[in-house]
N, C-alpha and C positions, 0 to 999 in steps of 0.2 A: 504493500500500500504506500508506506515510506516513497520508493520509487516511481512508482506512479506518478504520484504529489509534485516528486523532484521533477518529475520530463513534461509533467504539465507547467510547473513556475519559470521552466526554459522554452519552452516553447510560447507562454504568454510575453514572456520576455522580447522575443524576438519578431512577435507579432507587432507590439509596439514599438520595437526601434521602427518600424516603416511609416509609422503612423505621423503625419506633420500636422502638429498641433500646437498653439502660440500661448497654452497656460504655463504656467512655471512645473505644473507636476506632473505632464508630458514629457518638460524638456529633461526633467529628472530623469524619467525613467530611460527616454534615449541614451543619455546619460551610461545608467545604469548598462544596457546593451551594449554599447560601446566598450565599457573596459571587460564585460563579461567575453564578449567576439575577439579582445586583445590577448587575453589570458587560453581562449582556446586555439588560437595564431599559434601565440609561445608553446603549447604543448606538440606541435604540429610541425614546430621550427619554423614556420613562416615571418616571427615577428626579424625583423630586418636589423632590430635596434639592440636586439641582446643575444645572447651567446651565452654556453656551459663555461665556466670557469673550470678550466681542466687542474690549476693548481698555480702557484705565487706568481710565476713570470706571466699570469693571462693580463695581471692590471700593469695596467700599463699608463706613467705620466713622465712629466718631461726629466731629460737628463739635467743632472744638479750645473754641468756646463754652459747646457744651452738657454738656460732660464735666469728672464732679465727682468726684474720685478718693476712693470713702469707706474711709476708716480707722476699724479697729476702735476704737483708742484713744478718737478721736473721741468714743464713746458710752460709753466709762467716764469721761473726765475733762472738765470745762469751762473749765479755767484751764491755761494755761500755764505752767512753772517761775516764769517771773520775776512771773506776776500773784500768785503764791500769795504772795508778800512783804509783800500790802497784807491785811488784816485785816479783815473785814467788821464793818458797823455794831455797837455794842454793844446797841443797842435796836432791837427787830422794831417794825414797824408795829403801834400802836396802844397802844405803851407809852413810858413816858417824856415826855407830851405829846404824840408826835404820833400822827397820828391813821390808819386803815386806810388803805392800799390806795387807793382808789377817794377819797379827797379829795385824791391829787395827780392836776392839773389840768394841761391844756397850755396854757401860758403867753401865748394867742393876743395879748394887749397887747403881749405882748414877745417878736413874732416877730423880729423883726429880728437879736435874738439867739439865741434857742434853736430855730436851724431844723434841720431834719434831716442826717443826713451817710448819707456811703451806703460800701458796702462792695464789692469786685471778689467774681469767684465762687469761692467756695469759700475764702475769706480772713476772718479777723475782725480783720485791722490798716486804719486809716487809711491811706490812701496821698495822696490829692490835699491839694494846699496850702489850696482852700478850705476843705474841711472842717477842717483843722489848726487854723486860723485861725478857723472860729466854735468848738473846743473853748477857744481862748483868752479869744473871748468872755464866753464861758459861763462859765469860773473868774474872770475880772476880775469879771463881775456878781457871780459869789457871795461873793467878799472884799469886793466893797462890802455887800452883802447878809447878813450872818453870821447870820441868822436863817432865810435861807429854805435848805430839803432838796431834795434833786434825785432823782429814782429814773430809770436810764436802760436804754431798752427794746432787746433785739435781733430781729431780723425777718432774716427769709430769703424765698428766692423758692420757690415750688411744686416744685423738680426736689431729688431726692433721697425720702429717707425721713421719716415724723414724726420718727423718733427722732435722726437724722443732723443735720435742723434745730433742734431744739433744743437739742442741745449745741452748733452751730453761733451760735445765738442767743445761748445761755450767754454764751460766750466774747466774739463780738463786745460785749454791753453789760458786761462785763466789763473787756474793754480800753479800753473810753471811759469809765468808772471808773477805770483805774489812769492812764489819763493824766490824769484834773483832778485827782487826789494828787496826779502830779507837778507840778502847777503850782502847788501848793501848798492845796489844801482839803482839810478835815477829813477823813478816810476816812468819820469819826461822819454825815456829811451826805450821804452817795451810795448809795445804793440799788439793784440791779438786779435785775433783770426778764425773760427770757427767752420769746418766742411763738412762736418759731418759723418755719412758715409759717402760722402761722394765721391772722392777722389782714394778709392783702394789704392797699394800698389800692389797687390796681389791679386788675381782674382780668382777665387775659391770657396769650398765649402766646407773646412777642414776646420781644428780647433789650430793647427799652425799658419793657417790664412786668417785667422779671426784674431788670433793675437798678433800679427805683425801690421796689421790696419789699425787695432789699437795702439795709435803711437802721437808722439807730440813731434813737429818739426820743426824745424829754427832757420831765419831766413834773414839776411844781416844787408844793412846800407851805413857805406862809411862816408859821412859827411865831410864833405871838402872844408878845413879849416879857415 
């Protein structure tokens, strides 16, 4: 009798999912037909959206490398509290003597110094000693140097949004500007520059393509005395 009862409350069931009626306790019960038609999919292997869990490797989410947690903030500000302390140049490019944009040069004569540093993901601090160590380079040349201006680039790797990497970019050639002020150079000589991911020099999909895009570049104009 039991079952009876059961094939008669599925069968009214399914009568009324066909039935188009605009009360609220119609659209219940369609409702109702509807996850009951989903649940007999599943047993059937039809539903498209789920699958047997065979065992730990079935779930599946992002690798702890490729995940880059974006923040809204991100894309309204490019500096940090404490970068906002340093004051940007008094003269834009192409006033006061120096000249556009596109006449600072990368200083290939003098790579030895001004070589590239590189950034973790999703970070725009310094972390490794070598690169700490050529920013010191680089401020020792320009205190011998007090003529030559520096503009310093930030670069990101392909994973994220344009927008995400450019404020990303912002930030990183920002904080390698605020560290040669702290070693002592003129704010008036530091320049920065943000690409984003625009200008890879790699182009790949690799976790050693993604780290060599994340990098800062240094691009120098030596003002005629």
């Amino acid at each position: 009798m039991k079952k009876i009862f059961n094939l008669f409350f599925i069968a009214t069931l399914l009568v009324l999912t066909s039935c188009e009626r605009s009360s609220n306790t119609w659209e219940n019960v369609k409702t109702a037909g509807r996850y009951l038609q989903k649940g007999v999919n599943s047993l059937w292997g039809k539903d498209s959206n789920s699958y047997w869990v065979q065992s730990e490797e079935d779930f599946k989410g992002p690798d702890e490398e490729d995940f880059i947690p974006l923040n809204e903030q991100d894309l309204k500000s490019g500096f940090s509290k404490s970068d906002k302390n340093f004051s940007q140049p008094k003269e834009n490019f192409g006033e006061g003597g120096l000249p556009g944009f596109d006449n600072f040069k990368t200083p290939s004569h003098l790579a030895a110094i001004f070589k590239k540093v590189y950034f973790q993901t999703d970070d725009h601090v310094l972390r490794d000693k070598e690169d700490l160590i050529i920013i010191q380079k680089i401020s020792n040349y320009m205190k011998n140097n007090p003529n030559v201006y520096l503009c310093a680039e930030g670069h990101c790797d392909e994973r994220a949004s344009a927008a995400y990497n450019m404020a990303l970019g912002t930030r990183r050639s920002n904080h390698l500007r605020v560290l040669l002020i702290k070693h002592g150079i003129d704010f008036n000589r530091i320049y920065t520059v943000s690409y984003g991911r625009e200008k890879p020099i790699t182009i790949g999909h690799t976790s050693q393509d993604w780290h060599l895009n994340r990098r800062g570049e240094f691009k120098i104009f030596e003002k005629q005395k």
